[in-house]
C-alpha positions in Angstrom: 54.9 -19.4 -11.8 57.2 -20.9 -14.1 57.2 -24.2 -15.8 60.0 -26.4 -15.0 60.8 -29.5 -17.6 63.8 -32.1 -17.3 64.3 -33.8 -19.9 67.1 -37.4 -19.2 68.5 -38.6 -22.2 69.7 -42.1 -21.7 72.7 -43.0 -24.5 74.7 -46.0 -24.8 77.8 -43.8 -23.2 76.5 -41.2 -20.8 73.2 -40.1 -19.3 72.5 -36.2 -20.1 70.2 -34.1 -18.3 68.9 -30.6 -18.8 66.4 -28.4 -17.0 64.7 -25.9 -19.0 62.3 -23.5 -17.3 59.4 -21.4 -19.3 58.2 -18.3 -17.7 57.3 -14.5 -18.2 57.6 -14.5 -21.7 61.0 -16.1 -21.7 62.0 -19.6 -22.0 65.7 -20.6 -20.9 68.0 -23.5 -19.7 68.4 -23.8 -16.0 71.0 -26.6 -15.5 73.0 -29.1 -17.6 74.8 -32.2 -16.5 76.5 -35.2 -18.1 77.2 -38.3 -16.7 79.4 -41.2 -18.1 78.1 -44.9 -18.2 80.0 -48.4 -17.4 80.4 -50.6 -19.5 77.7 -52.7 -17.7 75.3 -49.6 -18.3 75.3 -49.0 -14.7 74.0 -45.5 -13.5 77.0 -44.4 -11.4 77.1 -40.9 -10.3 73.8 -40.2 -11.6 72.8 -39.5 -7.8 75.3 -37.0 -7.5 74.2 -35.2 -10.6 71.0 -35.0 -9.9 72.0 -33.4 -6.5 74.0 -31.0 -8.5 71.2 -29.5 -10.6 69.0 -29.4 -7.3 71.5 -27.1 -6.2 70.9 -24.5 -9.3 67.2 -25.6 -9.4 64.6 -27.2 -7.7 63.0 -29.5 -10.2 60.9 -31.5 -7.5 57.7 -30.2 -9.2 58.9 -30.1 -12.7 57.3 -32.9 -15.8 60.0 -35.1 -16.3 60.7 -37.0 -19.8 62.9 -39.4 -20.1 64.7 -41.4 -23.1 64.6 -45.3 -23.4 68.0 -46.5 -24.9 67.8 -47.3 -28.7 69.0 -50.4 -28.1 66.2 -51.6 -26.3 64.0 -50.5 -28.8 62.2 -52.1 -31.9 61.2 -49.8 -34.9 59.3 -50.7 -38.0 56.8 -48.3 -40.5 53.4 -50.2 -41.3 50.8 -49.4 -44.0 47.6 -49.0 -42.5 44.6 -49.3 -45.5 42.8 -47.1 -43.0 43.8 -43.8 -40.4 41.3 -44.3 -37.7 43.5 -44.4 -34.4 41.1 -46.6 -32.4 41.1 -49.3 -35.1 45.0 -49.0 -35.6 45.5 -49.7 -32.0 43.4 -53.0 -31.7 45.2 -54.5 -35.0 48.8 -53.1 -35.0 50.1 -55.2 -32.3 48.9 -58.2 -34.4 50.8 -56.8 -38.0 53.8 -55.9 -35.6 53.8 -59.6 -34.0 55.7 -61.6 -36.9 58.2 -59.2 -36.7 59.0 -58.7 -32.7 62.1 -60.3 -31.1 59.9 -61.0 -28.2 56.7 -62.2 -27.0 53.6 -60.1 -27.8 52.4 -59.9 -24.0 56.0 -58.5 -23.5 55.2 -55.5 -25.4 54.8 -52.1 -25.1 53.8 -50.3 -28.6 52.9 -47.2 -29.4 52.7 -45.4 -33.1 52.3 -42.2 -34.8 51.7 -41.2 -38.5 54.6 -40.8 -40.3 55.4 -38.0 -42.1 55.3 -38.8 -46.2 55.5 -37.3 -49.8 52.7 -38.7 -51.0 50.3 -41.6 -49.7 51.2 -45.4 -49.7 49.4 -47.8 -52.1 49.1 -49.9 -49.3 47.2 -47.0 -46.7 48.7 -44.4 -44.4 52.4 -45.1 -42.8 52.7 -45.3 -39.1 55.7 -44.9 -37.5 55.8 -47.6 -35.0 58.0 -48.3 -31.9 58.2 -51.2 -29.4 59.9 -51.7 -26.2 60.4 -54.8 -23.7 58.1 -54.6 -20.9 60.4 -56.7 -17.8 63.2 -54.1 -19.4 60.8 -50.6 -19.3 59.3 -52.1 -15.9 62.9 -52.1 -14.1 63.8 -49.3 -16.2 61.1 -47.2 -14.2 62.3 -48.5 -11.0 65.4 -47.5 -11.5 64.4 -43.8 -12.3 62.0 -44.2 -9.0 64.8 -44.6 -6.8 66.7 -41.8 -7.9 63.7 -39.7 -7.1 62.4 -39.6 -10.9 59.4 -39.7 -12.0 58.8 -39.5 -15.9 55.3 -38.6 -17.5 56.9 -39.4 -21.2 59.3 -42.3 -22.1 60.0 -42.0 -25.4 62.8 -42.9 -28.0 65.4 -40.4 -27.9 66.0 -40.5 -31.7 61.9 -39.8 -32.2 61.8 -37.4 -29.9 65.1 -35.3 -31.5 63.3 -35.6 -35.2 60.2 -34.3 -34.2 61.8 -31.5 -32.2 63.6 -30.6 -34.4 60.8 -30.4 -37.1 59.1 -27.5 -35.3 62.4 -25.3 -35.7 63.0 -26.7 -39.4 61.3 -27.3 -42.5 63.1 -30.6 -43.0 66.7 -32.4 -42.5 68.1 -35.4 -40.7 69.5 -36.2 -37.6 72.2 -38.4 -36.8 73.6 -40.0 -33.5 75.7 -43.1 -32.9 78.5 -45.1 -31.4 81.3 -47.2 -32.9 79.3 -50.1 -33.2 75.6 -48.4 -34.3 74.5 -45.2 -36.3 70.8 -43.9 -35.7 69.3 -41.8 -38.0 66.3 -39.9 -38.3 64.5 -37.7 -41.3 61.6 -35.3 -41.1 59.9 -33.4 -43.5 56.2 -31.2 -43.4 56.2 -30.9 -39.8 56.7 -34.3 -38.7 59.1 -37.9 -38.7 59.8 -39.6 -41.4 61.9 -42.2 -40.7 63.6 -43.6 -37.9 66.4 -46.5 -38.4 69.1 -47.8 -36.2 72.1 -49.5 -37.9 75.0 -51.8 -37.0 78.4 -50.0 -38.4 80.3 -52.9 -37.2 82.6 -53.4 -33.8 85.3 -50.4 -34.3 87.0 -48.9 -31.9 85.9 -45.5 -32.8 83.2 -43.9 -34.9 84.4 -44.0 -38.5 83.3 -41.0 -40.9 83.1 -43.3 -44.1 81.3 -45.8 -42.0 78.7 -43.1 -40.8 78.3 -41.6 -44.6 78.0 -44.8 -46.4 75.0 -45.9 -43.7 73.1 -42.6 -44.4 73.6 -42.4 -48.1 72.3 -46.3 -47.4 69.3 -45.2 -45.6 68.3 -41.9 -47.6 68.7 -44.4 -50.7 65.7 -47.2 -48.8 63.8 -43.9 -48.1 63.8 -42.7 -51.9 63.1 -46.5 -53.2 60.1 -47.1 -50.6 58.2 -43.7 -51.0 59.8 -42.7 -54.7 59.6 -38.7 -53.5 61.2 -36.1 -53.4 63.3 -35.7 -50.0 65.8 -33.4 -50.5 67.0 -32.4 -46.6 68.6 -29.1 -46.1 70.9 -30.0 -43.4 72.3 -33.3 -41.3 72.3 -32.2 -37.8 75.2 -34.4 -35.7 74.8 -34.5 -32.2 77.5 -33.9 -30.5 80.2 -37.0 -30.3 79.8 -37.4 -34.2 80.2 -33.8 -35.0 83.7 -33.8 -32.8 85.4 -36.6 -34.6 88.1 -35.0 -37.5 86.7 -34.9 -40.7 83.2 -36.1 -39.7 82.0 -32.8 -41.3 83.1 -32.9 -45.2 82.6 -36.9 -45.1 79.4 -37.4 -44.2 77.3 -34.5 -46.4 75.2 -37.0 -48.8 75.0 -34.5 -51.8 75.7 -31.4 -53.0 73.9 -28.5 -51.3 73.3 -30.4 -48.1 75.2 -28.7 -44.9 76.5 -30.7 -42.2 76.2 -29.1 -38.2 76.2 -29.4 -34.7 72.8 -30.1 -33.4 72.6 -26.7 -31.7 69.0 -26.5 -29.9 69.6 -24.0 -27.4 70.3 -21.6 -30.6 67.5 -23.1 -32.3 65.1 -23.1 -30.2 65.9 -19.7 -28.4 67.0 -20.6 -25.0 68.2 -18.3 -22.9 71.6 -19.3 -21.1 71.5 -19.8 -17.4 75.3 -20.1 -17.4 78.1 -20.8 -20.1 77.3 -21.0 -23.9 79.2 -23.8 -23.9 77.3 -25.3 -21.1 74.4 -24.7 -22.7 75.4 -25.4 -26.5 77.0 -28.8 -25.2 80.3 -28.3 -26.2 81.4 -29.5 -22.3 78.1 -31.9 -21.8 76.4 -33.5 -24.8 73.3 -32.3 -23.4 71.8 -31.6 -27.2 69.5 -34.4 -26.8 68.2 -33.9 -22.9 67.3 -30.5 -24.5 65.3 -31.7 -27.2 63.3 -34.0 -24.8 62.9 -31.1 -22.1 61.2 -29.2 -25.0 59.1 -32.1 -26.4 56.1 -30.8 -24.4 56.5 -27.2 -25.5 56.7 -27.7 -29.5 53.0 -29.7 -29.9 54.5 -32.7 -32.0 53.1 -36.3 -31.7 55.5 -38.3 -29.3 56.0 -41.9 -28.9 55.3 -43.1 -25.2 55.8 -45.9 -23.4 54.6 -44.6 -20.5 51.1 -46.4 -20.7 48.7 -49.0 -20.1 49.5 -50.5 -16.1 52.7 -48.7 -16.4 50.8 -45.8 -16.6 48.5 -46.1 -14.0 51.3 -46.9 -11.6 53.6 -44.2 -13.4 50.6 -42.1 -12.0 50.1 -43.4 -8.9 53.5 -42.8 -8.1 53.7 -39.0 -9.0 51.1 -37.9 -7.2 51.1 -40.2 -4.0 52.9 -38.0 -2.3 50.9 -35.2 -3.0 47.6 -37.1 -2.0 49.2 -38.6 1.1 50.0 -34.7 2.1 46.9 -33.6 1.2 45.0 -36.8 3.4 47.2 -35.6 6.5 47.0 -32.4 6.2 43.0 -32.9 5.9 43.3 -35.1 9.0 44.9 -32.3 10.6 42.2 -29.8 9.6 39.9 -32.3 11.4 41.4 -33.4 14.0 41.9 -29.3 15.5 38.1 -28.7 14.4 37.1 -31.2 16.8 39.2 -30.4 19.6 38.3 -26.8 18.9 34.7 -28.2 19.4 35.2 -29.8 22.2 37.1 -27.1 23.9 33.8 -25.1 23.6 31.8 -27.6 24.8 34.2 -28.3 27.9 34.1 -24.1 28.3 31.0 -24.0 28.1 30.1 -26.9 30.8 32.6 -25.5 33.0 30.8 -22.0 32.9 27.6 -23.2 33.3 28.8 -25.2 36.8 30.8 -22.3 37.9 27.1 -20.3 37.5 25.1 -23.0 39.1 27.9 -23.0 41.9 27.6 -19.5 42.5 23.3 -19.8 42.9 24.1 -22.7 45.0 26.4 -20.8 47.2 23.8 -17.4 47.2 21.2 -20.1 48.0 22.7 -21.4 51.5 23.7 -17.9 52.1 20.2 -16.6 51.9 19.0 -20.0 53.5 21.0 -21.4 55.7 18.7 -23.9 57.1 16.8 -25.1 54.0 18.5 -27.9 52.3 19.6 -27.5 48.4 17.1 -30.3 46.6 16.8 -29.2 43.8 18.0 -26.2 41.5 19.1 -23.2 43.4 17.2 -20.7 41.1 13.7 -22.3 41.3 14.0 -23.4 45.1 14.6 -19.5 46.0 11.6 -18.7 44.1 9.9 -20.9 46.0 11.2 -20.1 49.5 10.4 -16.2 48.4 7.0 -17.3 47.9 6.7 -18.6 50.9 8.7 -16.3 53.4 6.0 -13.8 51.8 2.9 -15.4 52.5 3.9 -15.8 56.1 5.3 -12.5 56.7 1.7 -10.4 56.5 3.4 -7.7 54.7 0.8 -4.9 53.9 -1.5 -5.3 50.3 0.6 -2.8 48.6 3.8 -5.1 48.6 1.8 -7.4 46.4 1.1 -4.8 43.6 1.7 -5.1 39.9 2.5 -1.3 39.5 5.8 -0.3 41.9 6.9 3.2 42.0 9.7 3.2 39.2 6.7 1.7 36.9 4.6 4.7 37.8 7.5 7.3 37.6 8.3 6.1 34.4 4.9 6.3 33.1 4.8 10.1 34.4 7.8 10.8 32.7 7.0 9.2 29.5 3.4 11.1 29.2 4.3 14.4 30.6 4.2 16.7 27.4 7.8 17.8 26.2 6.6 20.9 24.8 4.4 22.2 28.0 6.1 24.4 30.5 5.1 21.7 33.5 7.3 21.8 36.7 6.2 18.5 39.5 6.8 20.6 42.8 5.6 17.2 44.7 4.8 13.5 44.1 3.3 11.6 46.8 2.7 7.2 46.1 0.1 5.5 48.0 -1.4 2.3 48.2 -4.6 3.1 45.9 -3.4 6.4 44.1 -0.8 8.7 43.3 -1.4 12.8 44.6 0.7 15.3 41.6 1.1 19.0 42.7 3.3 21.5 40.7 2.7 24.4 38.7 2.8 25.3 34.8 1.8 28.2 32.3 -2.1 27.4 31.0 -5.0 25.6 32.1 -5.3 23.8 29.1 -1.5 22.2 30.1 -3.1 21.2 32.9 -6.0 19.7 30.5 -3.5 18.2 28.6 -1.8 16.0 31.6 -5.1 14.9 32.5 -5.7 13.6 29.3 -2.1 12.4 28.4 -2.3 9.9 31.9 -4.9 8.7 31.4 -2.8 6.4 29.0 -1.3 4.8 31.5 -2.0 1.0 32.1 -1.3 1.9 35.9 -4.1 4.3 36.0 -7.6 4.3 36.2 -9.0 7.2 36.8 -7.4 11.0 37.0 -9.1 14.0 38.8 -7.9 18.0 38.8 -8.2 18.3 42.3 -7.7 22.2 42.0 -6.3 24.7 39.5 -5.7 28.2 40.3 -3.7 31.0 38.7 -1.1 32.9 40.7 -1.9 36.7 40.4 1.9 37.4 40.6 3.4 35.5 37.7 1.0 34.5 36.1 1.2 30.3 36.5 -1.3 27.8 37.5 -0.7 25.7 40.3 -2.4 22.5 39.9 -3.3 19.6 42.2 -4.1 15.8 40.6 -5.4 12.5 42.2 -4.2 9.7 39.8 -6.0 6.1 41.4 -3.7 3.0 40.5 -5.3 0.2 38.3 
């Protein structure tokens, strides 16, 4: 079955979504969709949207990973003297607190190491981001009501960086709006810096204004690790590589390209519809991609998707499939025990329909003895009795009744003697045998084989004679009944 991902990217102008499936040896981009924001960062038509892709795919069951705005986030790198995770996460909040714009308790912080040319004086870098609690908490609920559901919320600009650094050795990456330019390097497999920048209150994204803030930035990065960076390429989402001249402004330094941040192409995707649908050239969806592919490329992630958020986060996504699972238990239950007391019913009803049938044999065979108790055992009893006062003959009262004792002849008559029974005559006290066969010692042989019988006592050869004509013997035997 395949794997379904959507990754929302959440921008300060538009939401992008994109839905990228991974299946059968192929991995490929099953629906795109761009929707504009108000200027009050309202959501409007994002319901519609998400109806749309539905249409083209049904991501119901698919992991969901959303973007938090930038703006609402707070970055800083912190020297750690030591790289243990467990102690970083009982003292970071309390190096981070001097420099938050909010309350501690407020907080939602999470870190990862930060990719570095050589090691800090002060310890190992960590790449740390905050977020405001009341803001991620109504945040969620918003996404809840649309249906959503996200297992990763995570900073858009992270999550693009360390994307990309799975498909490249190093580079930047560069996003923004007329007022703010975010920018992002990696190098060795992971981020190295993440800074978001005011470029002042323009109408429109200026090139000079985006190139002198990342010459600005690559120039803090140099000073504060003194290495080596030299990135390969700038990759421009979408809105920044459209503007006129963006292109040959903004390259940093000789030898540095400048290009669209393509990660369908890069990472392989196979279209579902339009190369420009998937590329973004019509949607912007460059970003939603990169977080749709987050889980698929094995990089650390920020997440703010944690602590009681988390617990509720989880709650949430798999209520529904627990409250299904509870009915359809209580289902399984409820039609076992009617099925068990189906039987039981069937069962009671046969077992009067039997006890009415004795019952009605009973006053048939009795018409003037009243049914006290069970009809089985009361005509037992009334047998008993009619027979005592009938003065039927001793040989009523028997053990041993004529099919017992033709049985027993039958059974001990030797199958491979020539013996024909010409005459069988039953009495009270014995049983008289006459018939013929071929030797005297078959006749030897009957004796001896009857006298197995537990219905007889004693056998005598009343006679024996040859016949003169065809040779036989025809034989006479008194067999007395036990």
């Amino acid at each position: 079955m395949d794997v379904k991902i959507i990754g929302v990217d959440f921008s300060v102008q538009a939401i992008s979504m994109a839905v990228v499936t991974f299946g059968r040896g192929e991995q490929r981009v099953a629906a795109c969709e761009r929707v504009p924001l108000d200027g009050n960062g309202e959501w409007p038509g994002l319901a519609e949207a998400l109806a749309r892709i539905q249409e083209t795919v049904d991501f119901r069951d698919a992991l969901c990973v959303v973007s938090f705005p930038d703006d609402d986030i707070f970055y800083r790198i912190i020297s750690m003297p030591f790289s243990d995770r467990k102690k970083i996460a009982k003292v970071i909040a309390y190096e981070l607190e001097p420099l938050l714009p909010f309350a501690l308790e407020d907080a939602i912080i999470d870190f990862q190491p930060a990719a570095a040319s050589r090691l800090s004086d002060s310890g190992t870098d960590f790449f740390v981001a905050a977020a405001f609690k009341p803001r991620l908490r109504e945040f969620i609920g918003k996404l809840n009501a649309l249906g959503l559901e996200p297992e990763i919320i995570t900073s858009r600009a992270f999550a693009a960086v360390s994307v990309l650094s799975a498909y490249k050795d190093n580079g930047i990456f560069a996003d923004g709006d007329p007022r703010r330019l975010t920018v992002g390097g990696f190098a060795g497999g992971g981020v190295r810096f993440v800074h978001t920048m005011m470029t002042g209150n323009a109408d429109q994204i200026r090139p000079k204004a985006v190139a002198d803030t990342l010459n600005h930035i690559l120039i803090a990065d140099e000073e504060r690790q003194a290495s080596d960076f030299h990135p390969g390429t700038v990759f421009l989402t979408d809105i920044l590589y459209r503007i006129p001249g963006m292109k040959e402004t903004v390259a940093p330094a000789p030898g540095i390209s400048v290009g669209p941040l393509d990660m369908a192409g890069l990472a392989g995707l196979a279209p579902a519809g339009s190369a420009a649908a998937v590329n973004g050239e019509a949607g912007g969806c460059e970003i939603a991609l990169c977080l749709a592919l987050l889980k698929r490329v094995s990089r650390p992630v920020i997440n703010f998707r944690k602590d009681e958020l988390a617990v509720t986060g989880k709650w949430r996504q798999y209520s529904n499939v627990m409250v299904r699972t509870g009915l359809i238990a209580a289902l399984v239950m409820a039609i076992g025990l009617f099925g068990f007391y189906y039987d039981l019913k069937t069962g009671r009803d046969r077992i009067a329909a039997v006890d009415a049938r004795m019952a009605a044999i009973f006053r048939e065979s009795f018409p003037d003895v009243p049914l006290v108790d069970e009809p089985l055992v009361q005509m037992r009893m009334e047998f008993d009795r009619l027979k005592g006062k009938s003065g039927l003959p001793a040989e009523m009262s028997r053990k041993a009744y004529c099919i017992d004792i033709l049985n027993d002849i039958s059974r001990f008559v030797p199958p491979d003697n020539d013996v024909i029974i010409e005459k069988l005559s039953i009495g009270p006290d014995d049983v008289i045998l006459s018939g013929s066969t071929d030797s005297f010692n078959a006749v030897d042989a009957l004796k001896s084989e009857f006298g197995k019988s537990v219905f007889l006592s004693k056998i005598d050869i009343s006679s024996a004679t040859m016949s003169k004509v065809d040779k036989r013997v025809s034989f006479k035997l008194r067999l007395e009944l036990q």
